[in-house]
RODO-2510 file (C-alpha; in nm, 4 decimals, decimal comma):
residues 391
     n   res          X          Y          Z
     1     x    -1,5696    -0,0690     4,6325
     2     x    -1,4802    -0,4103     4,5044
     3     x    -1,6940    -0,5965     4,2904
     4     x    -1,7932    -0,9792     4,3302
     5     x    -1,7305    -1,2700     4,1472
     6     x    -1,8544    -1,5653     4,0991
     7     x    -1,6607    -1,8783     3,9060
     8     x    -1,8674    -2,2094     3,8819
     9     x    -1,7421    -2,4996     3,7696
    10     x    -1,8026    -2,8934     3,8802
    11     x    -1,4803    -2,9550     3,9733
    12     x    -1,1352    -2,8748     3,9737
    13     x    -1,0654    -3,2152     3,7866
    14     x    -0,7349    -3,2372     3,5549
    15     x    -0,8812    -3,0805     3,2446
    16     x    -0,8019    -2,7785     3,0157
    17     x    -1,0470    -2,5555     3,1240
    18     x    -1,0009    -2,6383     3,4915
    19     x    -0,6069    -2,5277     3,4428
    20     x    -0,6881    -2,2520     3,2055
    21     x    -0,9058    -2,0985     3,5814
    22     x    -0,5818    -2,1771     3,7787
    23     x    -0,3722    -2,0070     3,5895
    24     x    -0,6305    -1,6902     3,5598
    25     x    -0,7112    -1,6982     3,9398
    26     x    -0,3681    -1,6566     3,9991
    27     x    -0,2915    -1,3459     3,8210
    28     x    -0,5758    -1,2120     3,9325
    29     x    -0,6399    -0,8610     4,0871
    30     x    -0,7801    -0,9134     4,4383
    31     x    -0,7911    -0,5404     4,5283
    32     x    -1,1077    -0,4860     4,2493
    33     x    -1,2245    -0,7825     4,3147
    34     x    -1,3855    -1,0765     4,5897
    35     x    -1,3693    -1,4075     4,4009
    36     x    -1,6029    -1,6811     4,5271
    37     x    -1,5725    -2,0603     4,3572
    38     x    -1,8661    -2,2729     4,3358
    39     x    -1,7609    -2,6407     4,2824
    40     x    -2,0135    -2,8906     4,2137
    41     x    -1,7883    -3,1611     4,4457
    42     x    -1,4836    -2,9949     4,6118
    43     x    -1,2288    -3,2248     4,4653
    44     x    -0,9804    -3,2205     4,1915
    45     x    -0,6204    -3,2103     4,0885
    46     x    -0,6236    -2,8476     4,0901
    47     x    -0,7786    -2,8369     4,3924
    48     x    -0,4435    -2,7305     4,6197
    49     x    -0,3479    -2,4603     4,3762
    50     x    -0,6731    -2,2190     4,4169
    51     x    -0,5311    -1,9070     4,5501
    52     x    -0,5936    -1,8117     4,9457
    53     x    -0,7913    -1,5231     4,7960
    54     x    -1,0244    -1,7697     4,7026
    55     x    -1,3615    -1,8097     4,8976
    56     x    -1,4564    -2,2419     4,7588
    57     x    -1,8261    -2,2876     4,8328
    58     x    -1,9500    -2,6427     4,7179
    59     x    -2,2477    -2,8329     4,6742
    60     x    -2,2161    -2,9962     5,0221
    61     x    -2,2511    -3,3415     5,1490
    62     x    -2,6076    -3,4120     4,9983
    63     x    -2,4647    -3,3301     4,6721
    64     x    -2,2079    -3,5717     4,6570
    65     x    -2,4055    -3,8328     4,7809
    66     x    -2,6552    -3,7506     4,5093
    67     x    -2,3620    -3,7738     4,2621
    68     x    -2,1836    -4,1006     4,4233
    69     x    -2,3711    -4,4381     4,4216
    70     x    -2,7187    -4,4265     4,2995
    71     x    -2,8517    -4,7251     4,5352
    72     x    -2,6787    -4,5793     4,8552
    73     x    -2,8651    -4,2405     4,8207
    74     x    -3,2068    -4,4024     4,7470
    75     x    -3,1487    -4,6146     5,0614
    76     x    -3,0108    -4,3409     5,2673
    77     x    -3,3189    -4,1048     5,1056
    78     x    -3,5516    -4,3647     5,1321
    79     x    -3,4474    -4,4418     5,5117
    80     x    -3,4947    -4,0324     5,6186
    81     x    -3,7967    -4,0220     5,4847
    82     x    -3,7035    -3,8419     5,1862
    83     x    -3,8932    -3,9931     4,8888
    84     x    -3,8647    -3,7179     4,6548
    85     x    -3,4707    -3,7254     4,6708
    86     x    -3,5259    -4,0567     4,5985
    87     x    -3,7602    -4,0510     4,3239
    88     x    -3,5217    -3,7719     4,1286
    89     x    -3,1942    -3,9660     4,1686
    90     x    -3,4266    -4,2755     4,0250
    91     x    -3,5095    -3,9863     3,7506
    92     x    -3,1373    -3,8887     3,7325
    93     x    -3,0186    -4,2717     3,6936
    94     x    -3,2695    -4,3231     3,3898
    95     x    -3,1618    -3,9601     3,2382
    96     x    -2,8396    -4,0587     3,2243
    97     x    -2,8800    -4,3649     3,0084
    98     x    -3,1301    -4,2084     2,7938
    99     x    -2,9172    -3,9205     2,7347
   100     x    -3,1878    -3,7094     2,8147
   101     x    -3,0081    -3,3769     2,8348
   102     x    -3,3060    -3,1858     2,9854
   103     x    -3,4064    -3,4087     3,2343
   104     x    -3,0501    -3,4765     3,3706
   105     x    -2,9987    -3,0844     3,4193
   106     x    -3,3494    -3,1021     3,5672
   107     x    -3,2765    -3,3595     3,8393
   108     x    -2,9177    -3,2687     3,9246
   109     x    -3,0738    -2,8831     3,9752
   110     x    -3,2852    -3,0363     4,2338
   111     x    -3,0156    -3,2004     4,4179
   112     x    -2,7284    -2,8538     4,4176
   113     x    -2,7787    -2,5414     4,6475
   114     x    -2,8619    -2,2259     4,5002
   115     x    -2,6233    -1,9528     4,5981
   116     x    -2,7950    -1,7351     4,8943
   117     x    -2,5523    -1,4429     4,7656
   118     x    -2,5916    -1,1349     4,5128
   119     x    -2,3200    -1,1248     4,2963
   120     x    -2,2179    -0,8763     4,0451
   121     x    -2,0987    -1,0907     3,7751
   122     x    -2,1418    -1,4863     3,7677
   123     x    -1,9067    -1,7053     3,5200
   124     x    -1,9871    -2,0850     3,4294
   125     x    -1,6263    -2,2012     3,3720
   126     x    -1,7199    -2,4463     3,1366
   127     x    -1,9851    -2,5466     2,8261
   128     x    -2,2687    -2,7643     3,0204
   129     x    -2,3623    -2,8096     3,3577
   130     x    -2,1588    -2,5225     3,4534
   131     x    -2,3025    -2,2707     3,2561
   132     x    -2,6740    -2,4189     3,3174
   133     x    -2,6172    -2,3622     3,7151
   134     x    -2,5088    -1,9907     3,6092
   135     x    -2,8583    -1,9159     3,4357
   136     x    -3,0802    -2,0936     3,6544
   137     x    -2,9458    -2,0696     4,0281
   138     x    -2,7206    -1,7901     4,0358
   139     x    -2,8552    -1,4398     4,1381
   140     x    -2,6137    -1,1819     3,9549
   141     x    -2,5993    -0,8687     3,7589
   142     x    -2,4122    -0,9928     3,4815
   143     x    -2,4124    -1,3874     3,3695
   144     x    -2,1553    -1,4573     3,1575
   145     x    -2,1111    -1,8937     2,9849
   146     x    -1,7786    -2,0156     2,8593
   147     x    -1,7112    -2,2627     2,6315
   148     x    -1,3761    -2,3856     2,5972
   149     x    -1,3911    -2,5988     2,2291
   150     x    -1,5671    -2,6549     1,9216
   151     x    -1,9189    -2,6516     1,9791
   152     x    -1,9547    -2,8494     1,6765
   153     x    -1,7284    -3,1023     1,8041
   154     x    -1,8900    -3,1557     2,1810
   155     x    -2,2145    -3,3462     2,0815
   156     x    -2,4115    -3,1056     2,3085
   157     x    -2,7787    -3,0259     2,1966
   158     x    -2,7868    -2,6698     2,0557
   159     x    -3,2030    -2,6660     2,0778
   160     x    -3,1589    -2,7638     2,4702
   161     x    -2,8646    -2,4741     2,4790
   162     x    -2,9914    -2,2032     2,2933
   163     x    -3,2189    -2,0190     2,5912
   164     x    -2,9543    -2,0775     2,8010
   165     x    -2,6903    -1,9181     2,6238
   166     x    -3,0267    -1,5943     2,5568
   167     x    -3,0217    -1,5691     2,8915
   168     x    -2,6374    -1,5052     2,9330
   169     x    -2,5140    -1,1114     2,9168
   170     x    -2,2134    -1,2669     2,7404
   171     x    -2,0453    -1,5904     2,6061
   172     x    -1,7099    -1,6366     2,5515
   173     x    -1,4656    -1,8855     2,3584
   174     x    -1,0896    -1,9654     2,3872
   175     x    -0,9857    -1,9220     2,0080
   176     x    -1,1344    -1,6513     1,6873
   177     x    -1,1850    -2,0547     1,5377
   178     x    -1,4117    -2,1571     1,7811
   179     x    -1,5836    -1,8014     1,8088
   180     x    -1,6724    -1,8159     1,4709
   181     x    -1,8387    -2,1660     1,4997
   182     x    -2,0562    -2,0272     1,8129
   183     x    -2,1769    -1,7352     1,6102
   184     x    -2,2434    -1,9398     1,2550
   185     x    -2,4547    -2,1935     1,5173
   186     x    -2,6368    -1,8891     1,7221
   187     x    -2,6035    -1,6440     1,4812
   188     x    -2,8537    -1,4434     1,6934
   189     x    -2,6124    -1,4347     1,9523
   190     x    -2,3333    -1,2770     1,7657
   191     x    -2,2255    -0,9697     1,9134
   192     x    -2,2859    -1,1131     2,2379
   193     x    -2,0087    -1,3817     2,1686
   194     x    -1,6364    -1,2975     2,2945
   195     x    -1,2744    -1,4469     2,2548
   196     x    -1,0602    -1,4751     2,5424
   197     x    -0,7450    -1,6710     2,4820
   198     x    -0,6517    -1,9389     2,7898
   199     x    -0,3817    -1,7412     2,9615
   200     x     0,0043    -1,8586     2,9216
   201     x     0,2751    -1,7156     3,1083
   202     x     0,5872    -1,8885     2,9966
   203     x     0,7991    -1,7093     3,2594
   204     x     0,5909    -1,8521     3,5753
   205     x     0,5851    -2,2168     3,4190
   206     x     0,9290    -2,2190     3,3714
   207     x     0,9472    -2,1393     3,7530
   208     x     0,7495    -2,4771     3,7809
   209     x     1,0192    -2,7224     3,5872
   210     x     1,3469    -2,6750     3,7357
   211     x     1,3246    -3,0763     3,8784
   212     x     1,3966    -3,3553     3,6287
   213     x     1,1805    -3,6126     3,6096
   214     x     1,2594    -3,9371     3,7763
   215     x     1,0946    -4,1666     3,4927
   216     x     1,3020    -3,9633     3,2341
   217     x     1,6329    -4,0896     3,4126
   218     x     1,8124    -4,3324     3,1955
   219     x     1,6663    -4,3363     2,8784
   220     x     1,8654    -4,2863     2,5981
   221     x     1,5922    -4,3030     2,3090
   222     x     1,3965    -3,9818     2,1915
   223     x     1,1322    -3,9044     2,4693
   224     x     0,8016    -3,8169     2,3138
   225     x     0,5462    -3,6682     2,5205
   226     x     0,1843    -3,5834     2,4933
   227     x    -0,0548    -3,3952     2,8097
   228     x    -0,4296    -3,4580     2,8129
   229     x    -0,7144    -3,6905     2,9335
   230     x    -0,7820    -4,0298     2,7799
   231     x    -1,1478    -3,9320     2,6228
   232     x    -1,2490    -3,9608     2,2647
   233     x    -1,1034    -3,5730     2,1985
   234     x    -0,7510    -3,6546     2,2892
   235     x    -0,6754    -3,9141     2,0285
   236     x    -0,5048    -4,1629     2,2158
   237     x    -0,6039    -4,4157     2,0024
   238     x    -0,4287    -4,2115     1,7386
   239     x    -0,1132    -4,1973     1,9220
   240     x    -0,0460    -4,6065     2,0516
   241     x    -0,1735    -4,6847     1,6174
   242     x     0,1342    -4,4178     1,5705
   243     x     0,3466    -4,5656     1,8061
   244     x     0,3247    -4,9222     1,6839
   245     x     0,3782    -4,8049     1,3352
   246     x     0,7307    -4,6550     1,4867
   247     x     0,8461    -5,0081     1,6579
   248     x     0,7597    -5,1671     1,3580
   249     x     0,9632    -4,9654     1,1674
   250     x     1,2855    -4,9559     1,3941
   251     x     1,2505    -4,6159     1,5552
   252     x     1,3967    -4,5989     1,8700
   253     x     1,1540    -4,4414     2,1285
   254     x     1,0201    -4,3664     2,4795
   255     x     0,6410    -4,2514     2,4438
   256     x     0,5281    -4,0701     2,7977
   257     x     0,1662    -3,9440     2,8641
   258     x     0,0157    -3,7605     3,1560
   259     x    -0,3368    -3,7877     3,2286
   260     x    -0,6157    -3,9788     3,3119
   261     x    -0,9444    -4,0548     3,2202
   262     x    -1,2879    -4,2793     3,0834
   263     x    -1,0550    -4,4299     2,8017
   264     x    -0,7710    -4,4928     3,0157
   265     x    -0,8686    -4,8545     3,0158
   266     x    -0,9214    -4,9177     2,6696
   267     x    -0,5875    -4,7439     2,6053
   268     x    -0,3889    -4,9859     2,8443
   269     x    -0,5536    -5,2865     2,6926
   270     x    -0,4730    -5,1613     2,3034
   271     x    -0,1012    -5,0711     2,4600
   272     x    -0,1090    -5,4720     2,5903
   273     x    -0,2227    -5,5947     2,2599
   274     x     0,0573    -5,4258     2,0975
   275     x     0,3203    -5,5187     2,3380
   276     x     0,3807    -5,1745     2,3554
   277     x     0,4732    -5,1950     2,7860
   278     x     0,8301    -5,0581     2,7499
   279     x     0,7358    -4,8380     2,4911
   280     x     0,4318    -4,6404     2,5549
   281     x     0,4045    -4,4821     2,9276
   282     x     0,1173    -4,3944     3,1180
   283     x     0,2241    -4,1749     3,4612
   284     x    -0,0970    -4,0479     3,5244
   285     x    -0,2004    -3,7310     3,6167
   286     x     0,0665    -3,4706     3,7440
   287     x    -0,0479    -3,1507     3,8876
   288     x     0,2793    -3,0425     3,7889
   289     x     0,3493    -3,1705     3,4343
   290     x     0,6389    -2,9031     3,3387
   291     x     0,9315    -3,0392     3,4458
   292     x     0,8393    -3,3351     3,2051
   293     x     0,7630    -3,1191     2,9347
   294     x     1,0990    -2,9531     2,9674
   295     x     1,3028    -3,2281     2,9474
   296     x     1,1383    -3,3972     2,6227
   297     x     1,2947    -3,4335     2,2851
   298     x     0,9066    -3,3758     2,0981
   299     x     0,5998    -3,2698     2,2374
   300     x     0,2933    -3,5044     2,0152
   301     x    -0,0627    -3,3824     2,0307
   302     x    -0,2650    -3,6366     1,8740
   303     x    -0,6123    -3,4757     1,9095
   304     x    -0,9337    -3,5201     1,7447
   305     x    -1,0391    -3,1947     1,8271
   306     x    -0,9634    -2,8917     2,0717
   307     x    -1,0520    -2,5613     2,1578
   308     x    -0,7580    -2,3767     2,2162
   309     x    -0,4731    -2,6655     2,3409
   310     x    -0,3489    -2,5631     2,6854
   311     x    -0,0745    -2,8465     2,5851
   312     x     0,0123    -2,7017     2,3078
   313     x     0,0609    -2,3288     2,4274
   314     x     0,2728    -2,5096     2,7413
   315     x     0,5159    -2,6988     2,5182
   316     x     0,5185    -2,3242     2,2667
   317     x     0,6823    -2,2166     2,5972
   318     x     0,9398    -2,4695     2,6197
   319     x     1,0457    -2,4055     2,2352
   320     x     0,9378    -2,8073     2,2371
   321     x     0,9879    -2,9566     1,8427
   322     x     0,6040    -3,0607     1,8187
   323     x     0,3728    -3,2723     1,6382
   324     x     0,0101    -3,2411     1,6063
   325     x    -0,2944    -3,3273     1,4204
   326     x    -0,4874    -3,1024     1,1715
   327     x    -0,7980    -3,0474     1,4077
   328     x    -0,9602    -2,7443     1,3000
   329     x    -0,8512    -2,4786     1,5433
   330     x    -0,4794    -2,6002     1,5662
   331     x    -0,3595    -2,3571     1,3027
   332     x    -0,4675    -2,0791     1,5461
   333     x    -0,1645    -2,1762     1,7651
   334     x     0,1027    -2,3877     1,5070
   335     x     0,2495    -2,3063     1,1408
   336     x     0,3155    -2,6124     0,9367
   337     x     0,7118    -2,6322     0,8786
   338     x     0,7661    -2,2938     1,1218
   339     x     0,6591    -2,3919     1,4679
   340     x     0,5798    -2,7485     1,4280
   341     x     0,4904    -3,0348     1,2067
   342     x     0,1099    -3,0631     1,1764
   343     x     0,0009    -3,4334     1,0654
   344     x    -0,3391    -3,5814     0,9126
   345     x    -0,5464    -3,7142     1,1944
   346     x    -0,4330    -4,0685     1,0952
   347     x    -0,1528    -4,2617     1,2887
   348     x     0,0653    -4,3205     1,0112
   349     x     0,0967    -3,9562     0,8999
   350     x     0,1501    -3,8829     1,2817
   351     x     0,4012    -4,1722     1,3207
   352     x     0,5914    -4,0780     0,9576
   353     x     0,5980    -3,6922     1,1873
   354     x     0,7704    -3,7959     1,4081
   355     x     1,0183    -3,9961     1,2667
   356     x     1,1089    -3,7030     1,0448
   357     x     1,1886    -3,4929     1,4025
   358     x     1,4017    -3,8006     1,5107
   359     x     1,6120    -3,8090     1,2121
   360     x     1,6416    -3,4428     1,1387
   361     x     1,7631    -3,2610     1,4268
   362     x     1,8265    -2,9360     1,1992
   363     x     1,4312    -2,9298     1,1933
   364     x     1,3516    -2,9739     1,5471
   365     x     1,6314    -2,6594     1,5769
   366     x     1,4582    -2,4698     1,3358
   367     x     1,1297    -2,5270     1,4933
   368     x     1,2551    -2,4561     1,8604
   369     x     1,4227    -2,1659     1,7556
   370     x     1,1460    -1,9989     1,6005
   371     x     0,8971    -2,0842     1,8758
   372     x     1,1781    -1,9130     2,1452
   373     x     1,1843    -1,6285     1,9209
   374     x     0,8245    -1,5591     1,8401
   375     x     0,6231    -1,6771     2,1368
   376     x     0,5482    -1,5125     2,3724
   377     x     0,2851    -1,4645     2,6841
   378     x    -0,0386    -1,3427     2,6296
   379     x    -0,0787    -1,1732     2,9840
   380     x    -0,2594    -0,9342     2,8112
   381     x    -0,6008    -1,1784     2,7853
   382     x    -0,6634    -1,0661     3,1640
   383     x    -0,7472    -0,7573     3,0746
   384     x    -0,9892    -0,8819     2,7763
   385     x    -1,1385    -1,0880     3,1149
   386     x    -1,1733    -0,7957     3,2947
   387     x    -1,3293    -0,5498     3,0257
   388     x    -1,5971    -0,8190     3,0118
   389     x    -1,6905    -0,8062     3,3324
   390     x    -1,8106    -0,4728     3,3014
   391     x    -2,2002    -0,3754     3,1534
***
């Protein structure tokens, strides 16, 4: 008899850990198991690539109203009659700017559905709201709370966290780095605490680049090219102080990035200031970034921090020459001078990176020949998935 499964998530947005469920939902074993997927809002990037074996269940009309404009759901509340859905978005609004942790779960679990089904195992997909949903409104043998980077790093409240994370059966991490971070911070939860790598299956995403990218066509300087939404973690910032540095310096260039997010802005104004237009690309999000990946000369991750990179373990599977920062869990996936050149989280020591690739094109042969000789898939993380969704 198969078992089911529950995946929870807010949305199938164009993050990491939203990817990282793609890719695991589809290499998934549908004869031992019925997959549901609870999305907060039924939108997303990723949205188009859940597998037909997938049941989506959402939090329904109400929800996203709730979510959307806070004066048109206090009118619309107000105008039905419904004063208390009022009075918690009100709540909710206030929350918000406080950053009042506990009272923002509190309203917004007021304003989701609980699940009216038994499940045998329930997963929040990712650290927050996710895993809060799992604990409190789920019904399900086994509860089991990802979190997908450094806790240290994600400015969430471990005091507010800690009896959620008692009340999970399990709670697992993407790298041994950020494992060992979880445990030192809930050392009580220890043996309870799993690593399961973010699944990469080089074969099947080399399936996915066999078009060249339009924007590519007719450059003739060195494409650089870094994956990831503009937020504080990605170290965009980082990359346009690098870039500068290189067109002040005379490198010839062509700097591409895919993505989108709350910094995205603030990125295109410092790219202004800089007169960086021509040199420094923004194409948005691509729910298909691997054709562009293929057909760069160096793959740049300029984060602040990650969990395990997604990016990274994408452009490993291209045999990409890459540069990235020194945030803590990188030397999980790179080797400095074997498999890439790692750089100081400081622009110049990124831009002086790259300008070493540029000019030494025995290196970036080294590195890609290494990386097609040593990486390989990890496949094998499914069945890690699957263990733990046994008692």
């Amino acid at each position: 008899m198969k078992k089911s499964l529950l995946f929870i998530l807010p949305s199938l947005a164009g993050g990491g850990a939203e990817k990282s469920l793609i890719t695991l939902l589809s290499l998934f074993d549908y004869s031992r198991y019925d997959v549901d997927l609870f999305l907060f809002r039924r939108e997303g990037l990723f949205l188009p690539n859940v597998p037909e074996e997938v049941n989506i269940i959402d939090g329904g009309e109400g929800y996203s109203l709730f979510d959307g404009e806070a004066s048109a759901y206090i009118k619309k509340s107000v105008k039905g009659l419904r004063f208390s859905a009022a009075l918690n978005r009100i709540v909710y609004s206030r929350a918000v700017v406080k950053g009042d942790r506990k009272a923002v779960w509190s309203c917004l679990k007021k304003a989701l559905p609980k699940t009216d089904k038994h499940y045998d195992v329930a997963v929040g997909y990712l650290e927050g709201n996710a895993n809060y949903y799992c604990v409190d409104c789920v019904d399900a043998d086994i509860k089991i709370g990802y979190i997908h980077n450094d806790y240290s790093k994600l400015g969430l409240d471990k005091n507010f966290d800690r009896p959620f994370f008692e009340n999970l059966d399990k709670l697992i991490s993407v790298s041994p780095e950020c494992s060992d971070v979880l445990k030192k911070t809930f050392p009580e939860m220890a043996e309870r605490i799993f690593t399961v790598e973010n699944i990469s299956s080089p074969e099947a995403l080399r399936q996915l680049a066999v078009e060249s990218p339009a924007e590519y066509t007719g450059v003739e300087e060195k494409i650089l090219l870094t994956v990831g939404r503009f937020s504080e973690q990605k170290g965009y910032d980082t990359a346009v102080d690098a870039a500068r540095i290189l067109k002040d310096n005379g490198v010839a260039f062509k700097w591409f990035a895919i993505g989108k997010g709350e910094l995205k802005s603030t990125i295109e104004e410092k790219i202004n200031r800089y007169g960086l237009q021509e040199d420094f690309i923004l194409l948005g999000e691509k729910s298909n970034p691997y054709p562009y990946i293929d057909n760069c000369d160096i793959y740049v991750q300029p984060s602040n921090f990650e969990g395990k990179s997604i990016a990274i373990d994408e452009a490993k599977a291209f045999s990409k020459p890459i540069v990235a920062t020194k945030f803590s869990t990188v030397f999980d996936q790179l080797s400095d001078g074997e498999t890439a050149l790692l750089a100081e989280i400081d622009a110049a020591d990124v831009a002086k990176k790259i300008t070493q690739l540029i000019n030494d094109e025995a290196l970036c042969k080294s590195l890609s020949d290494t990386l097609a000789r040593t990486h390989k898939g990890n496949e094998e993380e499914l069945e890690k998935f699957y263990a733990l969704l046994e008692k």
